[in-house]
VEXTOR-807968 format. One line per field, with one value per residue: residue in three letters; x, z, y of N, C-alpha, C in turn. Coordinates in Angstrom, 3 decimals, always signed. Example, Ala and Ser with C-alpha at 12.3 -4.5 7.8 and 13.67 -1.06 7.14 Angstrom:
! VEXTOR-807968
resn <- ala/ser
n_x <- +13.190/+12.850
n_z <- +7.800/+7.080
n_y <- -5.690/-2.250
ca_x <- +12.300/+13.670
ca_z <- +7.800/+7.140
ca_y <- -4.500/-1.060
c_x <- +13.200/+12.900
c_z <- +7.800/+7.870
c_y <- -3.300/+0.030
//
This chain:
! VEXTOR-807968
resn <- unk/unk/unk/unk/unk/unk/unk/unk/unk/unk/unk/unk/unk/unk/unk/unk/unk/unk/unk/unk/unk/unk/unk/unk/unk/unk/unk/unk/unk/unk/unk/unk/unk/unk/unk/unk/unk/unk/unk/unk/unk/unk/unk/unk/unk/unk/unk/unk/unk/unk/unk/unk/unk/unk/unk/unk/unk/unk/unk/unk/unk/unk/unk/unk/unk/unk/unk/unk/unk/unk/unk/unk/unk/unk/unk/unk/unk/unk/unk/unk/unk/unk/unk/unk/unk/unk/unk/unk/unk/unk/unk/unk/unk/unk/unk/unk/unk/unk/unk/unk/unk/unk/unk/unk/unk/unk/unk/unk/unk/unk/unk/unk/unk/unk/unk/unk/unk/unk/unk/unk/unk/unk/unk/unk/unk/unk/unk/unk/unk/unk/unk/unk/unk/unk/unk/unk/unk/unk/unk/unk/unk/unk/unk/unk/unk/unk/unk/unk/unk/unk/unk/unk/unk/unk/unk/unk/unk/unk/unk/unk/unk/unk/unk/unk/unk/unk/unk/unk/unk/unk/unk/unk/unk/unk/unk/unk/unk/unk/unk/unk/unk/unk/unk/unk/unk/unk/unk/unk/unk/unk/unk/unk/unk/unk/unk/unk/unk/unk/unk/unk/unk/unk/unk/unk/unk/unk/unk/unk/unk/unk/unk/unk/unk/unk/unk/unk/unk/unk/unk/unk/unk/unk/unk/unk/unk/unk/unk/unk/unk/unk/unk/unk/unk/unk/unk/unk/unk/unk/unk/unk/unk
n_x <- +10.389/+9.061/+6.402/+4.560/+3.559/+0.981/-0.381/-2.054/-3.661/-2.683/-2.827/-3.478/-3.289/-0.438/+1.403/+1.991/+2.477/+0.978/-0.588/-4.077/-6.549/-7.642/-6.247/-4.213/-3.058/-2.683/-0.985/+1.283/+1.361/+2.533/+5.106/+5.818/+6.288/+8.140/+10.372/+10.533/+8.999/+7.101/+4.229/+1.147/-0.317/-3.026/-5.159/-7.863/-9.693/-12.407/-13.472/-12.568/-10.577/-11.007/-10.536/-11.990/-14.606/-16.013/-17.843/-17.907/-15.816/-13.560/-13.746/-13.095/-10.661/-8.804/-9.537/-8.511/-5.637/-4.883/-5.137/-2.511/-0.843/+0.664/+1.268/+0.019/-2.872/-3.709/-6.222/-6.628/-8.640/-8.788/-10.800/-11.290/-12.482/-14.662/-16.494/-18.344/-18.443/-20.497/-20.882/-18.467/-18.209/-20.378/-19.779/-17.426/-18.992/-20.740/-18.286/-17.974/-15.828/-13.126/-9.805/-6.616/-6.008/-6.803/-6.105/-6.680/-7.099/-5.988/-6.592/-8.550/-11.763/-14.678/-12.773/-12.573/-14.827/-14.867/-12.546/-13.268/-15.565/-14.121/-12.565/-14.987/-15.290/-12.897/-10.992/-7.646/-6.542/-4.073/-3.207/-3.094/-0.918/-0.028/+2.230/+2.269/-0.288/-3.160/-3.244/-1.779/-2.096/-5.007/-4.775/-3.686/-5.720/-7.447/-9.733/-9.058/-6.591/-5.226/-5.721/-5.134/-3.017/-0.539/+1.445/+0.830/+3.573/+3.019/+4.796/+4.285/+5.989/+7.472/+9.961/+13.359/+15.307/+14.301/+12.467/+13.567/+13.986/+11.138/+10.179/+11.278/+10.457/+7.677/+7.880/+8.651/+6.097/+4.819/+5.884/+5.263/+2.604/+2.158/+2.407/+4.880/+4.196/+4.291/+5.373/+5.560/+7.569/+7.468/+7.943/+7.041/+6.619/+9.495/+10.277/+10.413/+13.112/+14.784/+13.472/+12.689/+15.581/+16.184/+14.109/+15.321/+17.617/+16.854/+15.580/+12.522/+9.852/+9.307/+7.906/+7.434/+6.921/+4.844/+2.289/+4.005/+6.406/+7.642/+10.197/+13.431/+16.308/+18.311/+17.296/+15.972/+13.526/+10.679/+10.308/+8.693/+6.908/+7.941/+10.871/+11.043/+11.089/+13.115/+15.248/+14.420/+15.074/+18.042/+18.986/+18.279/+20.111/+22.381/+25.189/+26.371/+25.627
n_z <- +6.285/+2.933/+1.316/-1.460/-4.025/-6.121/-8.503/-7.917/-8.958/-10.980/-14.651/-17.927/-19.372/-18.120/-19.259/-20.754/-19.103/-16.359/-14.028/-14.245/-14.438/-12.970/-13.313/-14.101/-12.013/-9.928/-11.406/-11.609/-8.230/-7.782/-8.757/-7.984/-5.109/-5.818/-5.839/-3.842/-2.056/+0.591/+1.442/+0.218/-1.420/-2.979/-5.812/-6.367/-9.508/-12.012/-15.390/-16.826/-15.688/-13.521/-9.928/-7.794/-5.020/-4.807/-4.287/-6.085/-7.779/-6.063/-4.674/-6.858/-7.536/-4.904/-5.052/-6.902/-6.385/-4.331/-5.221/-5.785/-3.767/-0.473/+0.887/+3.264/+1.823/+0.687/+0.686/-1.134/+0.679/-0.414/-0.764/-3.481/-4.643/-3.955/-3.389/-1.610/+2.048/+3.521/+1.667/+0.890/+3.211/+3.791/+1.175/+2.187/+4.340/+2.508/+0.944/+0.509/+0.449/+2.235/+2.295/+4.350/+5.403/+5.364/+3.379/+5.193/+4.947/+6.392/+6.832/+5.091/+4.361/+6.302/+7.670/+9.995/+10.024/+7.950/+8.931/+11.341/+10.001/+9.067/+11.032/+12.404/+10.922/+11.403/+9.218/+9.258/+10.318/+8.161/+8.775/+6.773/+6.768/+5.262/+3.910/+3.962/+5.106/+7.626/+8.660/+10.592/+13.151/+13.183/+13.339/+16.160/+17.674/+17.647/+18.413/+17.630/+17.080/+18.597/+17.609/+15.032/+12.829/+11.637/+10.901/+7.626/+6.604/+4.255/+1.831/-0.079/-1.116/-4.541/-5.148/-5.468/-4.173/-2.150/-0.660/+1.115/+3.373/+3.681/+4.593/+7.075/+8.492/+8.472/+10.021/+12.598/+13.342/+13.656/+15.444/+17.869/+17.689/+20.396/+21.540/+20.120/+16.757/+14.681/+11.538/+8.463/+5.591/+2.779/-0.152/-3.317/-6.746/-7.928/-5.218/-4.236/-4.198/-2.712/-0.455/+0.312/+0.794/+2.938/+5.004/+5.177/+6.160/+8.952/+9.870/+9.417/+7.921/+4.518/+0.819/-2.101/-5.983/-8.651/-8.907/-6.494/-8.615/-11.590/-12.330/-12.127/-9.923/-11.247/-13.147/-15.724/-17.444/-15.232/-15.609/-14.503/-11.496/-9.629/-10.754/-9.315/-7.079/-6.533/-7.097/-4.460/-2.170/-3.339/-2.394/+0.251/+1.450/+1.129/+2.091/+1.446/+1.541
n_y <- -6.661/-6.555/-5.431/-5.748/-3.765/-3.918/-2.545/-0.506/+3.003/+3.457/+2.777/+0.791/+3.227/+3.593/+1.701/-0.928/-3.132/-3.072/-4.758/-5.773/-7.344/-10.015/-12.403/-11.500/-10.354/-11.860/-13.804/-11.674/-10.851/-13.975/-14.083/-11.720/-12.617/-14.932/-13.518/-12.565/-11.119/-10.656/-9.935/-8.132/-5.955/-4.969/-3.180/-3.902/-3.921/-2.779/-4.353/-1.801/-0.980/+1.053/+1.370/-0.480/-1.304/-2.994/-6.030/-7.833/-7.256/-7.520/-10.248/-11.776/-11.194/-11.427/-14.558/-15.261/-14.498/-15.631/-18.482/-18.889/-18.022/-17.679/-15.595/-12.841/-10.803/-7.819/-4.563/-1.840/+0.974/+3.621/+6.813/+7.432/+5.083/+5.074/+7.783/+8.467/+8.419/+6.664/+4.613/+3.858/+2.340/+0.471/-0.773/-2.397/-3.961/-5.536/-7.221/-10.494/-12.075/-11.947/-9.835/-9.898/-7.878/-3.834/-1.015/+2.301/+5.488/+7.873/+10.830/+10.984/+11.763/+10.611/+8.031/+6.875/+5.157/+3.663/+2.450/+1.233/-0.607/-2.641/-3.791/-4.496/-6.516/-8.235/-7.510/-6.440/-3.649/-1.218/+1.798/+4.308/+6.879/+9.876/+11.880/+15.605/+16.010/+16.535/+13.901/+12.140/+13.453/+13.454/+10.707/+10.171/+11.049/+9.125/+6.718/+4.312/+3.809/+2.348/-0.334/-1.194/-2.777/-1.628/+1.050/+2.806/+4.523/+6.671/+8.646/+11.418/+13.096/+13.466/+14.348/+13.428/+14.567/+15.721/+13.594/+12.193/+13.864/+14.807/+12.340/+12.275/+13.937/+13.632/+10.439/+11.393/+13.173/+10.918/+9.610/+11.222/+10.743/+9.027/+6.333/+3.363/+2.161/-0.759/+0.364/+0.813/+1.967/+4.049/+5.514/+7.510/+7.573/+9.999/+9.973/+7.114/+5.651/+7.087/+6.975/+3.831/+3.213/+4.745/+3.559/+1.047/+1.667/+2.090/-0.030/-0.367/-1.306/-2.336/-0.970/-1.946/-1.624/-1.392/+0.666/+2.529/+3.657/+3.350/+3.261/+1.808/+1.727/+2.873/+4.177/+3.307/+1.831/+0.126/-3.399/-5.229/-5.786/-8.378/-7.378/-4.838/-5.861/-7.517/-5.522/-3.849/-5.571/-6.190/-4.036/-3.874/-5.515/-4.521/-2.512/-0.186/+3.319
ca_x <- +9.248/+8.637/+5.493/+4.517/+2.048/+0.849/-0.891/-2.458/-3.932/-2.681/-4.044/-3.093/-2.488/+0.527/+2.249/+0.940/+2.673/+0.315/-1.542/-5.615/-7.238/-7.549/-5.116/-2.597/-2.602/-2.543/+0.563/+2.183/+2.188/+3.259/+6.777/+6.561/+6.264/+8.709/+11.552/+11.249/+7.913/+6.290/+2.955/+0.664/-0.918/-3.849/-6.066/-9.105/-10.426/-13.487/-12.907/-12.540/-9.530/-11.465/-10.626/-13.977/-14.556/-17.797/-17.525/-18.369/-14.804/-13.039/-13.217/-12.125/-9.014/-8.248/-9.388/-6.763/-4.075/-4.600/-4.764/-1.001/+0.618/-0.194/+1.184/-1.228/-2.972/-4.383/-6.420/-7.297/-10.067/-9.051/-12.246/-11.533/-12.862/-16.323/-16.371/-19.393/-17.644/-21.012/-21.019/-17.331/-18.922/-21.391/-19.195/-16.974/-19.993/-20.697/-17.836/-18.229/-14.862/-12.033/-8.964/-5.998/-5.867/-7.006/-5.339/-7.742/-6.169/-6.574/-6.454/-9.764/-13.524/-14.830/-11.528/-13.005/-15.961/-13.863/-11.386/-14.106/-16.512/-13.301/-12.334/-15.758/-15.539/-11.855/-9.824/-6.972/-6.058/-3.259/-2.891/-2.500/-0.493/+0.483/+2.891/+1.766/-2.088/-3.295/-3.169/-0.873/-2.998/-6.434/-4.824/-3.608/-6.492/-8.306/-9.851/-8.875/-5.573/-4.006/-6.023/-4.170/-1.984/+0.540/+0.994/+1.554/+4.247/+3.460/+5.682/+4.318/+6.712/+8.238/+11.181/+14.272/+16.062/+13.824/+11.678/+13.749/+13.801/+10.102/+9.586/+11.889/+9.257/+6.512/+8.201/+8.406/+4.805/+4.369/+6.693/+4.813/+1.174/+2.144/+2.987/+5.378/+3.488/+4.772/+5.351/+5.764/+7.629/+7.352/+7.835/+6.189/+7.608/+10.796/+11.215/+10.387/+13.782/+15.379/+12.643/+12.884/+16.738/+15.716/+13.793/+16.420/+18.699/+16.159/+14.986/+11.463/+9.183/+9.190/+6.966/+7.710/+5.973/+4.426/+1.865/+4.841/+7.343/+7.458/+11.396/+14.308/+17.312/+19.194/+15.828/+15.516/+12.002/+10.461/+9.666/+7.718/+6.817/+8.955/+12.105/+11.576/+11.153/+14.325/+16.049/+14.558/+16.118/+19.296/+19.213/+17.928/+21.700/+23.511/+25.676/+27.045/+24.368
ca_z <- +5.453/+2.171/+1.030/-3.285/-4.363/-7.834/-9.341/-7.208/-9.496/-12.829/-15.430/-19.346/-19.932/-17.853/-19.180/-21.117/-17.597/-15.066/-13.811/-13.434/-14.203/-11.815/-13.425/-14.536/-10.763/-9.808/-12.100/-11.062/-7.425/-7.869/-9.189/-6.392/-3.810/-5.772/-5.754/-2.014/-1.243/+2.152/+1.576/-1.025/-1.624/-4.466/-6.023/-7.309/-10.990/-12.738/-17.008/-17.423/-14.857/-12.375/-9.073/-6.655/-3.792/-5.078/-4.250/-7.503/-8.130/-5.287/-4.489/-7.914/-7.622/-4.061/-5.357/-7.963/-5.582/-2.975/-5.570/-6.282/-3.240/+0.591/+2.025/+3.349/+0.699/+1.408/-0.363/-1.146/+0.879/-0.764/-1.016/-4.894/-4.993/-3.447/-2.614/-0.276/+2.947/+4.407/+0.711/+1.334/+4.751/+2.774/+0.766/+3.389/+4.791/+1.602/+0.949/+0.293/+0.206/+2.841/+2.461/+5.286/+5.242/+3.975/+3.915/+5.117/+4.612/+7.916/+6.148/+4.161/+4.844/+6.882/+7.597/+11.206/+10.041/+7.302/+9.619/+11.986/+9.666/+8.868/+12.303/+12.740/+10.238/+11.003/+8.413/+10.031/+9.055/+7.807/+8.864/+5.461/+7.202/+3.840/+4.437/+4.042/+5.569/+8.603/+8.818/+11.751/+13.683/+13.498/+14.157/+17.351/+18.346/+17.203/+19.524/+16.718/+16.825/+19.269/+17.174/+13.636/+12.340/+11.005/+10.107/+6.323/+6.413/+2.816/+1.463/-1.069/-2.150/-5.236/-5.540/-4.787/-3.230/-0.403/-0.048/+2.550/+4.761/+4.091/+5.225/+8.234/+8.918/+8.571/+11.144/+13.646/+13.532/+13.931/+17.048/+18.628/+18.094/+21.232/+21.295/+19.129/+16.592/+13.607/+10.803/+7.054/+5.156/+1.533/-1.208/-4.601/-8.200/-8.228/-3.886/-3.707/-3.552/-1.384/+0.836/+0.521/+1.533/+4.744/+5.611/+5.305/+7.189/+10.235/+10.240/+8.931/+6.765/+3.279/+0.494/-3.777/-6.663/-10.028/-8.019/-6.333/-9.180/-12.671/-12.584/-11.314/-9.017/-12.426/-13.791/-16.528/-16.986/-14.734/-16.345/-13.578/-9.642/-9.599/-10.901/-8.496/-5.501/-6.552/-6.425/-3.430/-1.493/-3.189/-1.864/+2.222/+1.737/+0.270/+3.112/+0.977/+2.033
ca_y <- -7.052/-5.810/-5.378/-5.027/-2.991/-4.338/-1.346/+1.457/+3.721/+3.293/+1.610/+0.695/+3.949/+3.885/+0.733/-2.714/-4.044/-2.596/-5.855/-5.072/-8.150/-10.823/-13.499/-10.551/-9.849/-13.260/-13.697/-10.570/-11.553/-15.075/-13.888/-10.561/-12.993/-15.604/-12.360/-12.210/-10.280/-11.231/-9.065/-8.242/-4.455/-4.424/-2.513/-4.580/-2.973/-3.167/-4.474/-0.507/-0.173/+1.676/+1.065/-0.494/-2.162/-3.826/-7.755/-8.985/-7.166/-8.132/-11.605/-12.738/-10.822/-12.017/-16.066/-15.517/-14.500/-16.857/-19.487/-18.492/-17.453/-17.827/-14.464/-11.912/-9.795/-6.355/-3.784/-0.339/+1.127/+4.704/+7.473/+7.792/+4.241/+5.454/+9.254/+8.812/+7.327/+5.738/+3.662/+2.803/+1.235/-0.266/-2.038/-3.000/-4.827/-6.545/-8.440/-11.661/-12.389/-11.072/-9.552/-10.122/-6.365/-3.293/+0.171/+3.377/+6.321/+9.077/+12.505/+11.128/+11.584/+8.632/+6.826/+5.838/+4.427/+3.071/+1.681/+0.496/-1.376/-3.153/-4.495/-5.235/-7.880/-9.181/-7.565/-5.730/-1.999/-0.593/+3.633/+5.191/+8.653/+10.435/+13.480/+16.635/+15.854/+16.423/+11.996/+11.603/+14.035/+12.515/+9.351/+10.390/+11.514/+8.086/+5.183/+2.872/+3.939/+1.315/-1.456/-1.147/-3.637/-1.010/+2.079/+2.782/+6.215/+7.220/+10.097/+11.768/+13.614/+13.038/+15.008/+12.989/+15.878/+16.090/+13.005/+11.895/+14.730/+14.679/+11.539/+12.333/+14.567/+12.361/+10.094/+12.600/+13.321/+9.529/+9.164/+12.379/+10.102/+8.083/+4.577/+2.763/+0.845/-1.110/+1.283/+0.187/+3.256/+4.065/+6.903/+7.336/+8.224/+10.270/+9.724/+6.021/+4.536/+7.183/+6.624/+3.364/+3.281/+5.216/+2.657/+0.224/+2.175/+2.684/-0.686/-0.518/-2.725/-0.806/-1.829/-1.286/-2.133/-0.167/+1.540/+3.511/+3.843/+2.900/+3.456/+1.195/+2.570/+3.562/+5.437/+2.427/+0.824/-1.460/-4.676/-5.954/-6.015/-8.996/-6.837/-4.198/-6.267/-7.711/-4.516/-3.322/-6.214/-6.080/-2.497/-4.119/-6.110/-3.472/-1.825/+1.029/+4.262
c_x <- +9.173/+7.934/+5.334/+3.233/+1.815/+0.509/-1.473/-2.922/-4.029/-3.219/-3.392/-2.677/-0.641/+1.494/+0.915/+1.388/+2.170/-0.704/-3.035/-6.499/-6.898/-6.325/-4.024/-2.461/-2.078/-0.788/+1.440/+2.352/+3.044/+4.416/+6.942/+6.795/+7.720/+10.219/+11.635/+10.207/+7.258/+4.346/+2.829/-0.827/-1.547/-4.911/-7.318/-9.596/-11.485/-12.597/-12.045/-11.503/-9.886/-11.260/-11.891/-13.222/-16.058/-17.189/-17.356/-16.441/-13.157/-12.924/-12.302/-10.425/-8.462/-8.742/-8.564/-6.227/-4.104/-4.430/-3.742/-0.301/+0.085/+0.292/-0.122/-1.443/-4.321/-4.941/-6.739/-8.442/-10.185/-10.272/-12.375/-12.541/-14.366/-16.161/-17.300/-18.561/-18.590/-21.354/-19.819/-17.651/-19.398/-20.613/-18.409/-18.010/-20.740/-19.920/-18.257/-17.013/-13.436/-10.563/-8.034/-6.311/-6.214/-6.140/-6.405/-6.736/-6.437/-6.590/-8.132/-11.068/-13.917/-14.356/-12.117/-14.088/-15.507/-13.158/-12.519/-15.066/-15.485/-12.765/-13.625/-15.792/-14.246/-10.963/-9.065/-6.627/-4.724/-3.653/-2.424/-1.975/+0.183/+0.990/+2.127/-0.011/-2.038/-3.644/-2.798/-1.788/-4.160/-5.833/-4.316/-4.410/-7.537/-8.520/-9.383/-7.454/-4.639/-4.725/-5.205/-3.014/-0.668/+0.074/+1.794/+2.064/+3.669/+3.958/+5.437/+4.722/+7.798/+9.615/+12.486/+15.296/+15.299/+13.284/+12.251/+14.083/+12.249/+9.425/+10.695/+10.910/+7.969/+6.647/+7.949/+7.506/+4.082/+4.753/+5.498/+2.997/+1.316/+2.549/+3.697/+4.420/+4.629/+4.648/+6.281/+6.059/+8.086/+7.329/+6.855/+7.184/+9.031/+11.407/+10.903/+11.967/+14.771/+14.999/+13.335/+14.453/+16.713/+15.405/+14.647/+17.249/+18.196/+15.268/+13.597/+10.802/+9.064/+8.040/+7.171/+7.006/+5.787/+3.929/+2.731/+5.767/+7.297/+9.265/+12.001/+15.540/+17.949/+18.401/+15.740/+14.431/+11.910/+10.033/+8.575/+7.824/+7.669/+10.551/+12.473/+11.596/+12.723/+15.631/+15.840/+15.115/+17.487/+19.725/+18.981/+19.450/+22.290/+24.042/+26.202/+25.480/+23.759
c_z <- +4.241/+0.737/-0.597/-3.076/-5.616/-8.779/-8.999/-8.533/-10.947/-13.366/-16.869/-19.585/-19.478/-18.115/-19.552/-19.676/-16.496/-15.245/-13.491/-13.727/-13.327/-12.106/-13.481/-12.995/-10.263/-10.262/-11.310/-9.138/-7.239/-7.754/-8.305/-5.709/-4.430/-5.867/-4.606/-1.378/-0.690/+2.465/+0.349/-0.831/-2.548/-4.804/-6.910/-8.115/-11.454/-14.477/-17.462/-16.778/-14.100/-10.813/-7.940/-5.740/-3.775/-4.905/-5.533/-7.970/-7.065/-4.654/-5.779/-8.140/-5.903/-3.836/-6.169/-7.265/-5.052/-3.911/-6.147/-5.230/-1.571/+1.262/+1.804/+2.101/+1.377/-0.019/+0.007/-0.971/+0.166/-0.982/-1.909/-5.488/-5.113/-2.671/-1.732/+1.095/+3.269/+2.595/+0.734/+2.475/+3.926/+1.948/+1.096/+4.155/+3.811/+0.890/+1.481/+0.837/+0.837/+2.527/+3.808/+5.922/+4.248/+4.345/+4.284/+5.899/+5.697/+7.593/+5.451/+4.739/+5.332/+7.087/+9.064/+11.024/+9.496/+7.984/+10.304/+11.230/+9.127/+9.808/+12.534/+11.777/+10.165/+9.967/+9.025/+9.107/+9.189/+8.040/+7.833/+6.412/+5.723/+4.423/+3.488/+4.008/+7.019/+8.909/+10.532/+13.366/+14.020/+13.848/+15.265/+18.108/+17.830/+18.107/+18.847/+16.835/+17.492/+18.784/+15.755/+13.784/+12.255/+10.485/+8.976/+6.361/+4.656/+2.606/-0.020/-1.710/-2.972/-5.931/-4.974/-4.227/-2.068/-0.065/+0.957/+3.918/+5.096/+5.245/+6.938/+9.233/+9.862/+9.965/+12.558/+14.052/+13.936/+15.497/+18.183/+18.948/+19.411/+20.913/+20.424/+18.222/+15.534/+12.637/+8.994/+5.867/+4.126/+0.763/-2.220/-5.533/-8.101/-6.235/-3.563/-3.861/-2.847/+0.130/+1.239/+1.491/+2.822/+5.530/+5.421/+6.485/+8.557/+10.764/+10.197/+8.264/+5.702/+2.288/-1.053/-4.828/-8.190/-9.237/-7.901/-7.559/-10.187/-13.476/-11.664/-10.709/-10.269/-13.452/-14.904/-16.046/-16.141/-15.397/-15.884/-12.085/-9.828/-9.463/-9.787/-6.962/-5.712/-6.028/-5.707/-2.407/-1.853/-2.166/-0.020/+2.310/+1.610/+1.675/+3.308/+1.078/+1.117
c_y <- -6.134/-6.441/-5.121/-4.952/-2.794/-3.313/-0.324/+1.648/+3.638/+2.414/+1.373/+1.925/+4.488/+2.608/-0.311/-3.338/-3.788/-3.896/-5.158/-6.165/-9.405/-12.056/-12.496/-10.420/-10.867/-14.275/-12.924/-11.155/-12.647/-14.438/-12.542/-11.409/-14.093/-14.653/-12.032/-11.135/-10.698/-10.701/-8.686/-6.849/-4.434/-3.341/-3.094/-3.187/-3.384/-3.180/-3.420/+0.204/+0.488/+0.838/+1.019/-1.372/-3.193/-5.520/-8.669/-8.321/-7.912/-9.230/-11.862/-12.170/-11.513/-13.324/-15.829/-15.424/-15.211/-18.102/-19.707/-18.801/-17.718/-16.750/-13.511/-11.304/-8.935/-5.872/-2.075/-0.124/+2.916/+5.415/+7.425/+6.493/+4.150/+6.799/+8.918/+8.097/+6.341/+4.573/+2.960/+1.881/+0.655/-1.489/-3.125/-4.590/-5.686/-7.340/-9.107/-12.719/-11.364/-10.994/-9.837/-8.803/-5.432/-1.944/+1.435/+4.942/+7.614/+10.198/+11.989/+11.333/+10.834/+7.672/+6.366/+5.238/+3.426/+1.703/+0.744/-0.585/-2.790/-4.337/-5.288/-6.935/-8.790/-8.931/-6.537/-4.464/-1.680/+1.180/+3.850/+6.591/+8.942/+12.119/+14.306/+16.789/+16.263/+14.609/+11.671/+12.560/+13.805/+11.354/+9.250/+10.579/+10.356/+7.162/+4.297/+2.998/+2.576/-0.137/-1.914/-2.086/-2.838/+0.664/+1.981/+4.129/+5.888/+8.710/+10.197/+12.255/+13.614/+13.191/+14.087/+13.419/+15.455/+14.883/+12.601/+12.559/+14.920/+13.544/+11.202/+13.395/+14.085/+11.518/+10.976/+13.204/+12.082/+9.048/+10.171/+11.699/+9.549/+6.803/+4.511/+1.670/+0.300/+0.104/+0.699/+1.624/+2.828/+5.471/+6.749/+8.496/+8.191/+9.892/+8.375/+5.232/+5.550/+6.968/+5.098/+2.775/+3.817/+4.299/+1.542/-0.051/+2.134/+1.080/-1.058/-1.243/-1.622/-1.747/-1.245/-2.034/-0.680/+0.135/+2.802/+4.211/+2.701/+2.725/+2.587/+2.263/+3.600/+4.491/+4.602/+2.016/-0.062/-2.205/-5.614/-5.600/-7.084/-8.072/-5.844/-4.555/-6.697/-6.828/-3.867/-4.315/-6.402/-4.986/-2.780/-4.658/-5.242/-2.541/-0.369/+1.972/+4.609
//
């Protein structure tokens, strides 16, 4: 499976091609999903590029997508979106308009309430574990833990020397939670496509997009989520390491 993740974070200032309004997103998946992407990672924006979770922002970005594309689409329950956690609840409980999935990140402030006000309403979670957190740790020690859809490995680190011993790491803190669950592994910046290749190699669901990386395999621009889903499945065929 692999998952695109339209824009995370950035915004205009990182590229006229970072999708943030509801048709640009809308667009932009279409052609991820028509390049071979099975899942759909957003970050609903307010006019001003700010990432919310307010309804009035989030339906109209997940009625645009759906009126595109019919795989799942997920979102960002990140804290930056709403530092207070019991207002991230809050908003949680005021959608209007559900997501398949959302991601809640286990190193953050209020990720079990988070996670929980989530389930309560039917949208399944994604385990944000982000290396170098204590993530994989609280979620071992979580009741929610054996309810999660997936866990998301993120490897934050961007060095492409190491990210993939990091995120060999990471793993290894994941195996040590108990159970096998699903596990969806990913880099960012300069370690998202050795990561990605890891996960290749190991059999994993991976997941690429602007969000992660604004660079293709050869360090040329991306032109689009489309392009780099492209070349992260050339790269799932590709036999050479």
């Amino acid at each position: 499976m692999v998952q695109v993740c339209l824009n995370g974070e950035r915004d205009a200032t990182d590229g006229a091609r970072i999708p943030i309004t509801p048709d640009a997103l809308a667009t932009a998946a279409a052609e991820a999903v028509a390049a071979g992407a099975t899942d759909i990672h957003v970050h609903p924006k307010t006019p001003c590029g700010r990432d919310s979770l307010s309804p009035r922002v989030v339906t109209p970005v997940l009625e645009a997508i759906r009126a595109r594309v019919t795989v799942p689409v997920g979102v960002t329950t990140g804290a930056w979106t709403e530092p207070d956690a019991s207002a991230r609840v809050a908003r949680v409980r005021s959608w209007t308009t559900l997501p398949d999935h959302a991601s809640v990140n286990w190193h953050e402030p209020g990720a079990e309430e988070v996670a929980a006000a989530l389930l309560e309403r039917g949208v399944a979670v994604e385990a944000g574990i982000w290396s170098g957190t204590d993530g994989a740790a609280r979620f071992a020690r979580s009741p929610l833990a054996g309810q999660v859809l997936r866990v998301l490995a993120e490897v934050t680190d961007p060095n492409p020397g190491t990210a993939e011993e990091t995120a060999q790491t990471l793993l290894a803190e994941l195996k040590a939670t108990g159970p096998d669950r699903p596990i969806l592994l990913h880099g960012a910046e300069g370690g998202t496509w050795p990561v990605l290749r890891l996960a290749r190699r190991l059999g994993l669901a991976t997941r690429i997009g602007l969000e992660d990386t604004l660079s293709l395999p050869n360090g040329e621009r991306a032109q689009s989520n489309a392009q780099l889903v492209t070349q992260a499945l050339l790269r799932a065929t590709d036999k050479r390491p």
